[in-house]
N, CA, C and O of each residue as an XYZ file, in Angstrom:
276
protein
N       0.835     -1.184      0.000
C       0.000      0.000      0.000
C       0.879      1.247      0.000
O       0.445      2.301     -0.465
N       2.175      1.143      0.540
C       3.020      2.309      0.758
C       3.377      2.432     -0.655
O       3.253      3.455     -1.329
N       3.711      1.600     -0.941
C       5.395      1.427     -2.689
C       3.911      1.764     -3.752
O       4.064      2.742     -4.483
N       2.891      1.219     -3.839
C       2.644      0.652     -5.128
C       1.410      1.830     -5.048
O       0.994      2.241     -6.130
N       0.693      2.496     -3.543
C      -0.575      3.255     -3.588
C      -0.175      4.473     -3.006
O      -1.011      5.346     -2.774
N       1.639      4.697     -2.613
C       1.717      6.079     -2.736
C       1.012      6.280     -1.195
O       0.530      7.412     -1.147
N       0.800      5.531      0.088
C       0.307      6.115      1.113
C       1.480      6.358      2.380
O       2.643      5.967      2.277
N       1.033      6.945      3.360
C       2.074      7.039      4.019
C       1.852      5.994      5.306
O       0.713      5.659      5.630
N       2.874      5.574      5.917
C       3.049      4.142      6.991
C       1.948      4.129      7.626
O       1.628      2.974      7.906
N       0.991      5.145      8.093
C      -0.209      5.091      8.937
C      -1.172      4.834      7.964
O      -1.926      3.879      8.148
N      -1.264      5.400      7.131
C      -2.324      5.480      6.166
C      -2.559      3.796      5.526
O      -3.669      3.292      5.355
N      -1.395      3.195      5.274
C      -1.332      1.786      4.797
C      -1.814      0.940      6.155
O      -2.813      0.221      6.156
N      -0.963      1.134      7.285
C      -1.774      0.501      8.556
C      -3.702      0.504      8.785
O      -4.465     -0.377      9.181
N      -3.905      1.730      8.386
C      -5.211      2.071      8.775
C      -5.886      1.648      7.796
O      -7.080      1.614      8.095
N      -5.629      1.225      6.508
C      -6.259      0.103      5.531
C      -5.804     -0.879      5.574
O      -5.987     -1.404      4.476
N      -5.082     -1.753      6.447
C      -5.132     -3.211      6.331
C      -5.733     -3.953      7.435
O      -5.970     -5.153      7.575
N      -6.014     -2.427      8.559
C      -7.117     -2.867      9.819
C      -8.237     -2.534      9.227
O      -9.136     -2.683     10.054
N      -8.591     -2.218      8.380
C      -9.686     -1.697      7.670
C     -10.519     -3.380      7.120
O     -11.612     -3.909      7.322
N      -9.437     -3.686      6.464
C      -9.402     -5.403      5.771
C      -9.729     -6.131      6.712
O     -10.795     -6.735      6.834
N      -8.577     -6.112      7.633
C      -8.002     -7.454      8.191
C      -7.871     -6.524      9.240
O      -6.899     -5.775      9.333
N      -9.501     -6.552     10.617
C      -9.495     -5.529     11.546
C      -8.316     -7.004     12.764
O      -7.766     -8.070     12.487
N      -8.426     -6.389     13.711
C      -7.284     -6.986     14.485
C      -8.156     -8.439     15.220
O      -9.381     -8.324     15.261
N      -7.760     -9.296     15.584
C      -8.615    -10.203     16.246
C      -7.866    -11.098     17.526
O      -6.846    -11.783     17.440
N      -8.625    -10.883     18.596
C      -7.922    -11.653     19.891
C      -7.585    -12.993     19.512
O      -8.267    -13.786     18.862
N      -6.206    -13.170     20.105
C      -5.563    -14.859     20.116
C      -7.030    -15.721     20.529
O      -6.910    -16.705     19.799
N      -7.866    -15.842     21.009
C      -8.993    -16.568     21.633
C     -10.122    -16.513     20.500
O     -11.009    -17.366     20.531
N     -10.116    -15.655     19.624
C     -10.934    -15.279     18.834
C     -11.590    -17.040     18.014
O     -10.860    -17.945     17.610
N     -13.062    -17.019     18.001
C     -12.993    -18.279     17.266
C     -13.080    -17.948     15.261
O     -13.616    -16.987     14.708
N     -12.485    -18.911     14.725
C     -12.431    -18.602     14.194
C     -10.918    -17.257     13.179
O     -10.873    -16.783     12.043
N      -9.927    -17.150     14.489
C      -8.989    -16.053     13.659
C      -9.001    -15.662     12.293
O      -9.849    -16.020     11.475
N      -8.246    -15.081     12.121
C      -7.709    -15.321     10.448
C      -8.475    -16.144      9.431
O      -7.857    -16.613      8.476
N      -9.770    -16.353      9.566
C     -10.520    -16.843      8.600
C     -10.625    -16.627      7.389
O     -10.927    -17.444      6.519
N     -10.226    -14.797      7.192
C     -10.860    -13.627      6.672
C      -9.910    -13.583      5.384
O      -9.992    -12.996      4.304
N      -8.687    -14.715      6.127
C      -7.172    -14.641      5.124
C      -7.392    -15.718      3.868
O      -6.702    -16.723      3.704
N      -8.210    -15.407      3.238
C      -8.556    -16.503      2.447
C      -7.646    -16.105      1.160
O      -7.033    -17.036      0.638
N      -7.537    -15.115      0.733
C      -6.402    -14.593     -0.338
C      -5.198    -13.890      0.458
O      -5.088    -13.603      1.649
N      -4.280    -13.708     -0.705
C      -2.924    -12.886      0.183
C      -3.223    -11.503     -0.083
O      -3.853    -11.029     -1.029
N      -2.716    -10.969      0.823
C      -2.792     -9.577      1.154
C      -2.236     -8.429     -0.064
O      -2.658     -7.342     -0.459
N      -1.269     -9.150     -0.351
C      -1.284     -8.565     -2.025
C      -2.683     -8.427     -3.009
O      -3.163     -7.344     -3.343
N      -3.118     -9.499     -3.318
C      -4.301     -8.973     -3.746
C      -5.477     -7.763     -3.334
O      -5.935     -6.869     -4.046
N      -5.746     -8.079     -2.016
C      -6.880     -7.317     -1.508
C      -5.767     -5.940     -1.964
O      -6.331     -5.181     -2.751
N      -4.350     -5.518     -1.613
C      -3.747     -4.074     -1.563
C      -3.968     -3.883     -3.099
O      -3.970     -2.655     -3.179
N      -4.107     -4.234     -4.038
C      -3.343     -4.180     -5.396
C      -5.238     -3.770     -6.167
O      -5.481     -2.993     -7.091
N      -6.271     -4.637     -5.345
C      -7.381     -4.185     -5.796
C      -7.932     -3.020     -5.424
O      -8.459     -2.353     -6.315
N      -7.941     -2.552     -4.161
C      -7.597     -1.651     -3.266
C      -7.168     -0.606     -4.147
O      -8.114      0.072     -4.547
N      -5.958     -0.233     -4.609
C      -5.100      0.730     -5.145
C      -5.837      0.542     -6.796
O      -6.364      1.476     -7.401
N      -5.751     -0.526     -7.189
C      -6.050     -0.399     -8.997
C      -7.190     -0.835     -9.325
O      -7.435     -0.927    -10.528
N      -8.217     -1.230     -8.328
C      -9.463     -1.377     -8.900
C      -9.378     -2.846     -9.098
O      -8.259     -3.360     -9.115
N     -11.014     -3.975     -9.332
C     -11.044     -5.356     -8.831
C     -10.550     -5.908    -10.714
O     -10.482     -7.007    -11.265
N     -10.329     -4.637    -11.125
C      -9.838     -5.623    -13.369
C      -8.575     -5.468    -12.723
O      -7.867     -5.433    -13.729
N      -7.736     -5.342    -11.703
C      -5.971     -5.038    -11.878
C      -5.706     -6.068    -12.660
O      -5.072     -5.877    -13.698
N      -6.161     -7.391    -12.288
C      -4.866     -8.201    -13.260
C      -5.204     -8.283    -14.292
O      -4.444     -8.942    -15.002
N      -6.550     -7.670    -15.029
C      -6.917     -7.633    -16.410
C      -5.868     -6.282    -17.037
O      -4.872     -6.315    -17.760
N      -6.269     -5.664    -16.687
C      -5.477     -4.490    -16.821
C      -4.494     -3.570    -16.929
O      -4.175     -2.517    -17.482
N      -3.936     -4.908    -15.711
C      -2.562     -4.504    -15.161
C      -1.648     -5.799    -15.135
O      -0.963     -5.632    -14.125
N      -1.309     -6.896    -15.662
C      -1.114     -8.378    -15.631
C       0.316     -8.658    -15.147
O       0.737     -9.804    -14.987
N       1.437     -6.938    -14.798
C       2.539     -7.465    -14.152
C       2.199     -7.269    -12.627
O       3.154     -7.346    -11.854
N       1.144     -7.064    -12.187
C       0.793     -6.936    -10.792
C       0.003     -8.468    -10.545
O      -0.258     -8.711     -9.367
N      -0.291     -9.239    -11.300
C      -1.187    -10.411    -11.156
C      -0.430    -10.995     -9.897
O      -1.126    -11.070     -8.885
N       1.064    -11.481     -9.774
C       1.678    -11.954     -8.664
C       2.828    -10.725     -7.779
O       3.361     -9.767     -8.340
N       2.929    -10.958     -6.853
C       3.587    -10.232     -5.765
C       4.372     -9.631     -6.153
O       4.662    -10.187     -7.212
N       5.197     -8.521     -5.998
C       6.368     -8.331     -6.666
C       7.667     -9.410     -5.939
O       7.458    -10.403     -5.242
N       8.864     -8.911     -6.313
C      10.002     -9.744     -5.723
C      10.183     -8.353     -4.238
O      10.832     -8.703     -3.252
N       9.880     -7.638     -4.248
C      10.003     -6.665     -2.923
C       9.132     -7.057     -2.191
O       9.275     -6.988     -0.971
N       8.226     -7.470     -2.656
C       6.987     -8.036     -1.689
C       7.140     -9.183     -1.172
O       6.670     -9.705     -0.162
N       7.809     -9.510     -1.922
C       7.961    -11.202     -1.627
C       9.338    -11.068     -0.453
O       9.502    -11.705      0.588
N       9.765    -10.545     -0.754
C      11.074    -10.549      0.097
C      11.132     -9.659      1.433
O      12.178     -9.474      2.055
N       9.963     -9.164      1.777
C       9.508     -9.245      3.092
C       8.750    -10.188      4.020
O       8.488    -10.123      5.221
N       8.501    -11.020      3.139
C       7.545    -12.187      4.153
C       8.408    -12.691      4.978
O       8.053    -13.529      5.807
């Protein structure tokens, strides 16, 4: 959200709690919500739900992206 939508470190935080709001360790159910990678939801997010029609070198992660996991 920072590199690719141009936001600043809070602004990217405050849309991925937006997504993916925070959920207690006890929570049933956690991370359910993670059904795609987070690349996608950011990349539709920023370019709209045609990106990979549209946009087809964004279809997979970049190698910067990747090389933070």
């Amino acid at each position: 959200m920072r590199h690719h939508g141009g936001l600043t470190p809070s602004q990217a935080r405050a849309a991925a709690l937006e997504r993916y709001p925070y959920e207690p360790d006890d929570a049933p159910f956690r991370g359910l919500v993670l059904h795609e990678e987070a690349w996608h939801w950011a990349m539709s997010v920023i370019h709209g739900d045609r990106y990979m029609v549209e946009l087809p070198g964004l279809a997979q992660p970049s190698v910067e992206y990747r090389a933070l996991e």
